[in-house]
MARMARDREN-25092 format. One line per 4 residues: their letters; for each residue x, y, z negated of N, C-alpha, C. Coordinates in steps of 0.05 Angstrom, whole numbers, plus 5000, padded with zeros to 4 digits. Atoms other than C-alpha are relative to their C-alpha. Example, Ala and Ser with C-alpha at 12.3 -4.5 7.8 and 13.67 -1.06 7.14 Angstrom:
AS	5018,4976,5000,5246,4910,4844,5018,5024,5000 | 4984,4976,5001,5273,4979,4857,4985,5022,4986
//
This chain:
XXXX	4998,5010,5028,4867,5569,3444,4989,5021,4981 | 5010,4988,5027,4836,5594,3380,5011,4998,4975 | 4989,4997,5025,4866,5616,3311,4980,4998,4985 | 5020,5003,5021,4818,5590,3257,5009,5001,4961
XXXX	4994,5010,5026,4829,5610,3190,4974,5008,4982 | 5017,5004,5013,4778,5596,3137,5007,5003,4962 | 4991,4992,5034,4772,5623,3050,4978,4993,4991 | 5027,5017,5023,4725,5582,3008,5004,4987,4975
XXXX	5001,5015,5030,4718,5545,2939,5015,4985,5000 | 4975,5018,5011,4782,5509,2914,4993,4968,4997 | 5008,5030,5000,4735,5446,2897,4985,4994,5023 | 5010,5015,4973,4713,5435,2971,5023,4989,5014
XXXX	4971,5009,4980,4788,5431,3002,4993,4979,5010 | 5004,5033,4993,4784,5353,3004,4985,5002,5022 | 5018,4999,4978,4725,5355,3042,5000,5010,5022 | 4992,4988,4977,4742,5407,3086,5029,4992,5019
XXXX	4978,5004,4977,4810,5384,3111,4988,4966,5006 | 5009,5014,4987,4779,5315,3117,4978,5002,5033 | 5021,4996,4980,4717,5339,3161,5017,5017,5024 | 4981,4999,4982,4767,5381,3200,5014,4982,5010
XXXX	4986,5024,4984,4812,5331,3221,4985,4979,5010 | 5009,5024,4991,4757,5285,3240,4991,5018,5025 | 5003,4976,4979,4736,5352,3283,5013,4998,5023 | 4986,4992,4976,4793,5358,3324,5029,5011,4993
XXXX	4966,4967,5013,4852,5402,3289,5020,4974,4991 | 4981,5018,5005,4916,5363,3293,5012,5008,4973 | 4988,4990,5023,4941,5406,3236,4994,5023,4985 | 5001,4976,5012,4932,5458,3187,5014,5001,4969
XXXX	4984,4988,5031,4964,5504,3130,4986,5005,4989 | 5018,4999,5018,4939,5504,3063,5013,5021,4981 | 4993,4978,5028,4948,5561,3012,4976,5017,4983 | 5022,4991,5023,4921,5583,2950,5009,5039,4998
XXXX	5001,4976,4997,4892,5656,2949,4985,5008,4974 | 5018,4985,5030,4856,5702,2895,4980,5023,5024 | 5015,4974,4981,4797,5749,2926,4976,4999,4985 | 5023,4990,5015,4732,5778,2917,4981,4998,5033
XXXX	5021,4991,4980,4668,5788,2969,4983,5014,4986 | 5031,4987,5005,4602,5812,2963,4995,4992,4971 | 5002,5002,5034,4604,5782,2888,5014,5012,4981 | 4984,4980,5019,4656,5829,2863,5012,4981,4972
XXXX	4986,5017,5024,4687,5773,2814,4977,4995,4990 | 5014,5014,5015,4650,5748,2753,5000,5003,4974 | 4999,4999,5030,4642,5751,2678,5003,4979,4986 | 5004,5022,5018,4668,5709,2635,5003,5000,4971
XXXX	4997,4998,5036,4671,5696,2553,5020,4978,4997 | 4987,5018,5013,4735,5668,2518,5006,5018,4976 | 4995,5003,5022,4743,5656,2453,4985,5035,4981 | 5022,4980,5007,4678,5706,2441,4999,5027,5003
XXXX	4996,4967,4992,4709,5765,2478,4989,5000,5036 | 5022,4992,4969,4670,5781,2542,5023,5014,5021 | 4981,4989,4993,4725,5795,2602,4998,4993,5028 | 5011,4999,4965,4716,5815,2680,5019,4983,5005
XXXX	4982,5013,4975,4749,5766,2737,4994,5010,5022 | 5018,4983,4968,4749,5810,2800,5013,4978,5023 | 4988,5010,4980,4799,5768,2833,4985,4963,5004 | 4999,5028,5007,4771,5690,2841,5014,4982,5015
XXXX	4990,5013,4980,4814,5637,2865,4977,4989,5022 | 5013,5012,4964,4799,5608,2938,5028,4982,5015 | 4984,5017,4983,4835,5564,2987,5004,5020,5026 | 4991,4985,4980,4858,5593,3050,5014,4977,5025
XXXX	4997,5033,4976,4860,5535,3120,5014,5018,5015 | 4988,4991,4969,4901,5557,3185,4999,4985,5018 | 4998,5017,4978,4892,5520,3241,4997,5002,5034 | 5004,4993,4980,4907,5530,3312,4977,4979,5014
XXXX	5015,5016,4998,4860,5488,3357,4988,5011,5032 | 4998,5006,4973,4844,5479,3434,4966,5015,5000 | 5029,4996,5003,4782,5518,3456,4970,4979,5002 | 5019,5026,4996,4747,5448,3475,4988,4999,4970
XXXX	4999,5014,5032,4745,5431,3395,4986,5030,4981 | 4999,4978,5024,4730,5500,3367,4976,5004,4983 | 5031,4999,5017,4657,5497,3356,4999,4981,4972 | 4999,5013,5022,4670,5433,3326,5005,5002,4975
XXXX	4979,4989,5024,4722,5452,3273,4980,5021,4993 | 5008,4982,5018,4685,5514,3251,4963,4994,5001 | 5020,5010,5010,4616,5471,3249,5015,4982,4972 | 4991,5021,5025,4655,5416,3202,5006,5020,4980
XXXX	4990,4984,5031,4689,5477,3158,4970,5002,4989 | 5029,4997,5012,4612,5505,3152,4986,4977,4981 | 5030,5034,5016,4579,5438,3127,5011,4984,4983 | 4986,5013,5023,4638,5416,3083,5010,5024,4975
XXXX	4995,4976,5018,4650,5485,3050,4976,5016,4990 | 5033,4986,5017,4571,5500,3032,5000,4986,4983 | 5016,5009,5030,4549,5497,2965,4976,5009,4996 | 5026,4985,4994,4490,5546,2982,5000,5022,4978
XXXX	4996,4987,5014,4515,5591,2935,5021,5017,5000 | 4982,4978,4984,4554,5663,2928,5025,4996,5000 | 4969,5001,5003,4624,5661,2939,5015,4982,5014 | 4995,5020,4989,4617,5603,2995,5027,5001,5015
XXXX	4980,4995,4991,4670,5634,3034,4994,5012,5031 | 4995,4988,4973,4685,5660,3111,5013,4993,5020 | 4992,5012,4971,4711,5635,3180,5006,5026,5016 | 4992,4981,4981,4750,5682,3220,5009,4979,5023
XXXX	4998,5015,4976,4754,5656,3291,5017,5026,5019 | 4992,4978,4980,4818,5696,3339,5008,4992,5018 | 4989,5021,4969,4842,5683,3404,5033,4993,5003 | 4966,5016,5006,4919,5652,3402,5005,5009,5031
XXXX	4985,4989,4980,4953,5688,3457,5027,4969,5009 | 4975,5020,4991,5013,5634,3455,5009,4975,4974 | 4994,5008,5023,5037,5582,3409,5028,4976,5009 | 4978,5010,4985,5109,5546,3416,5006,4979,4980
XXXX	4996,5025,5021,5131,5480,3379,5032,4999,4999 | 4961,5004,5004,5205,5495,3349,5017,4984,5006 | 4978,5019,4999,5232,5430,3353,5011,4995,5038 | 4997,5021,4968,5219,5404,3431,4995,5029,5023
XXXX	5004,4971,4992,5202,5482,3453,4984,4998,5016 | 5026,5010,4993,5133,5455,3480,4986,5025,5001 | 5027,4981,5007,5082,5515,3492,4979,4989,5004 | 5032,5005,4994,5016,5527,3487,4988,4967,4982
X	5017,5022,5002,4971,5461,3486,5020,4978,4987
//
């Protein structure tokens, strides 16, 4: 099994948990993050005063996911989270040693 978690543009979500779930990923966690990359934040003007944003919001996916499916899932995040522009986001892909289901105490798969 593989741990996929993915940080990209707040106005792709939709798209991305749709195109995932049509992927393969029975489920994933959604949370809202603040970060920076290679664009170091941004500049913006309010109310005619000029003032850095280092932090920009982002989304933040979790999803465990069967190695059969994994390409898929982290092709669908790619092609629903491009805008072709900086700040698209990142795909960490780890390997899930174990995973247990609280209620029925089900491992793994």
């Amino acid at each position: 099994m593989k741990y996929i978690t993915a940080v990209f543009k707040p106005s792709r979500l939709d798209a991305v948990l749709d195109a995932v779930t049509a992927a393969g990923a029975s489920g994933v966690t959604v949370t809202e993050v603040r970060g920076y990359g290679r664009q170091q934040g941004k500049t913006e003007v309010y109310r005619g005063a000029e003032y850095e944003v280092r932090l920009l919001p982002k989304v933040r996916i979790e999803t465990a996911v069967s190695d059969a499916v994994v390409e898929k899932v982290i092709d669908a995040i790619t092609q629903a989270a491009n805008t072709n522009k900086i700040g698209d986001g990142k795909i960490f892909v780890l390997d899930l040693e174990s995973v247990m289901r609280i209620r029925t105490g089900e491992k793994n798969e």
